[in-house]
C-alpha positions as a LaTeX table, in Angstrom:
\begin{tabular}{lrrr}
\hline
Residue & $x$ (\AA) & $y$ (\AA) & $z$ (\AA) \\
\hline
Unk1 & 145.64 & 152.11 & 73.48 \\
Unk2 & 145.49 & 152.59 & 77.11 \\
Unk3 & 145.63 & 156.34 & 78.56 \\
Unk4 & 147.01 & 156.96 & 82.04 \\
Unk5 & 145.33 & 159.01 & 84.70 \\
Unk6 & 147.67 & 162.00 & 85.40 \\
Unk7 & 145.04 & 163.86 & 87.72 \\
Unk8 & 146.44 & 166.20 & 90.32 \\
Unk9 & 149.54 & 165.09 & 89.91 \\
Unk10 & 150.89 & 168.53 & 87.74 \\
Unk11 & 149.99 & 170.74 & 91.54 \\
Unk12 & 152.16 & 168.56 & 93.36 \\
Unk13 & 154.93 & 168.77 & 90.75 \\
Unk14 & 155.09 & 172.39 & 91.06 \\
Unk15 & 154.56 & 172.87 & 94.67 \\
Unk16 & 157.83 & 170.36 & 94.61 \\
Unk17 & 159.95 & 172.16 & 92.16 \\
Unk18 & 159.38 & 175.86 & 93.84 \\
Unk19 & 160.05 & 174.28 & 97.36 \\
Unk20 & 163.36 & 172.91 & 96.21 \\
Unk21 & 164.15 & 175.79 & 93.87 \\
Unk22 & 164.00 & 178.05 & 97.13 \\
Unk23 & 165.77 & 175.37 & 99.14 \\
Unk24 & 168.61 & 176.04 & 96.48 \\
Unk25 & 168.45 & 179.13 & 96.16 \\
Unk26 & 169.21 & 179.81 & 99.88 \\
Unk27 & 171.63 & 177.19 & 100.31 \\
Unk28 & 173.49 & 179.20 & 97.34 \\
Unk29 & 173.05 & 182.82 & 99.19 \\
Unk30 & 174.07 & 181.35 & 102.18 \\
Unk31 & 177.28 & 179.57 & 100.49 \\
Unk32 & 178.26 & 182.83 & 98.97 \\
Unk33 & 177.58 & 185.84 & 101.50 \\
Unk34 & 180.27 & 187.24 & 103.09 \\
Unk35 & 178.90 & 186.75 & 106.45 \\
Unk36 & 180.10 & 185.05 & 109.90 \\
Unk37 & 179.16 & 181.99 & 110.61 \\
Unk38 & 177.10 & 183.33 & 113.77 \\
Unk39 & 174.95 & 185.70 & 111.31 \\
Unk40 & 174.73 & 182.98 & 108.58 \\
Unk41 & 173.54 & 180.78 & 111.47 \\
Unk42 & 170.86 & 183.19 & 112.54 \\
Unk43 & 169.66 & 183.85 & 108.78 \\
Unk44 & 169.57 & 179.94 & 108.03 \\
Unk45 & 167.18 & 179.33 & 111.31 \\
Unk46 & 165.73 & 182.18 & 109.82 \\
Unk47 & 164.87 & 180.59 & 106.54 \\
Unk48 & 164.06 & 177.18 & 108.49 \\
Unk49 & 161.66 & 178.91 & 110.47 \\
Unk50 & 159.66 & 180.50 & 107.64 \\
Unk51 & 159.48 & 177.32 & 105.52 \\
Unk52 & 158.20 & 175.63 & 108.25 \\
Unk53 & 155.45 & 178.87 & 108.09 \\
Unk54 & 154.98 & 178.14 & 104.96 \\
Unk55 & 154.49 & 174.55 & 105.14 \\
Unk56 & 152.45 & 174.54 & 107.67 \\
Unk57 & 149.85 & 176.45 & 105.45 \\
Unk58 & 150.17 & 173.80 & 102.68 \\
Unk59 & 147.47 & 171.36 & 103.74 \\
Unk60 & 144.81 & 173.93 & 104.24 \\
Unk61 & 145.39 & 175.42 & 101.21 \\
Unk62 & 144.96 & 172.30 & 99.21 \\
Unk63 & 142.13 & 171.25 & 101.15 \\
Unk64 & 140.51 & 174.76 & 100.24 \\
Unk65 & 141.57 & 174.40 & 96.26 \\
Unk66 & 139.93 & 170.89 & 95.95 \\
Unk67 & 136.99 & 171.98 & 98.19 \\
Unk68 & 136.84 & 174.61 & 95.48 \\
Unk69 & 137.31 & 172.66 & 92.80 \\
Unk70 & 134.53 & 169.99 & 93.91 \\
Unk71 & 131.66 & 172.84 & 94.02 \\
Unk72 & 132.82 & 173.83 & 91.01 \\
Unk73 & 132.59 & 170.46 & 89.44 \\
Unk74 & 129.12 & 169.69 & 91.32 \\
Unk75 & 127.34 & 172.85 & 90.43 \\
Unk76 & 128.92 & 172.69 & 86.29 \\
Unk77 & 126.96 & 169.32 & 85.84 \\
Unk78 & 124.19 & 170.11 & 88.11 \\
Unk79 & 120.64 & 169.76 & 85.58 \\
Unk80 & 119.28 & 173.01 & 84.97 \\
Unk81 & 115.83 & 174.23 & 85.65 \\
Unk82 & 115.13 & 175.26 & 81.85 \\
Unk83 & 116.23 & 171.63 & 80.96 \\
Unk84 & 113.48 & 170.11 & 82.93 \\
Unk85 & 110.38 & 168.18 & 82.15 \\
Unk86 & 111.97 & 168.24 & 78.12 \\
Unk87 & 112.70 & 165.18 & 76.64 \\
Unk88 & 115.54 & 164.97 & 73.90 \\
\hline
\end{tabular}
């Protein structure tokens, strides 16, 4: 029986899913304010603008989690000074 690999691929899953549930949920708000199409233009670059924000801090955040998540790793399987010089 063969297992597949599924590693890191349950962050990028979610990072998807809340991107496009906001993406949704403003292209509903903006579908169903009762604004002009001057101030529904402004909000939209509005929303544009701040995902770009947002995006923009994506790859330094991931770069910080695994950075994180590699010390983490190193220093759990690191030997231990007590565990020295014994033989099992």
């Amino acid at each position: 029986m063969e297992t597949e690999c599924k590693c890191g691929s349950g962050t990028g899953k979610i990072l998807l899913a809340a991107l496009g549930g906001a993406a949704v949920g403003a292209a509903v708000a903006l579908l169903l304010a009762p604004k002009s199409g001057r101030e529904t233009r402004k909000q939209l670059v509005g929303y544009v603008d701040t995902a770009k924000e947002t995006l923009a801090k994506v790859p330094d955040a991931l770069k910080a989690a695994s950075h994180a998540a590699q010390e983490a790793i190193s220093e759990e399987f690191e030997p231990h000074p007590a565990h020295h010089g014994k033989k099992a």
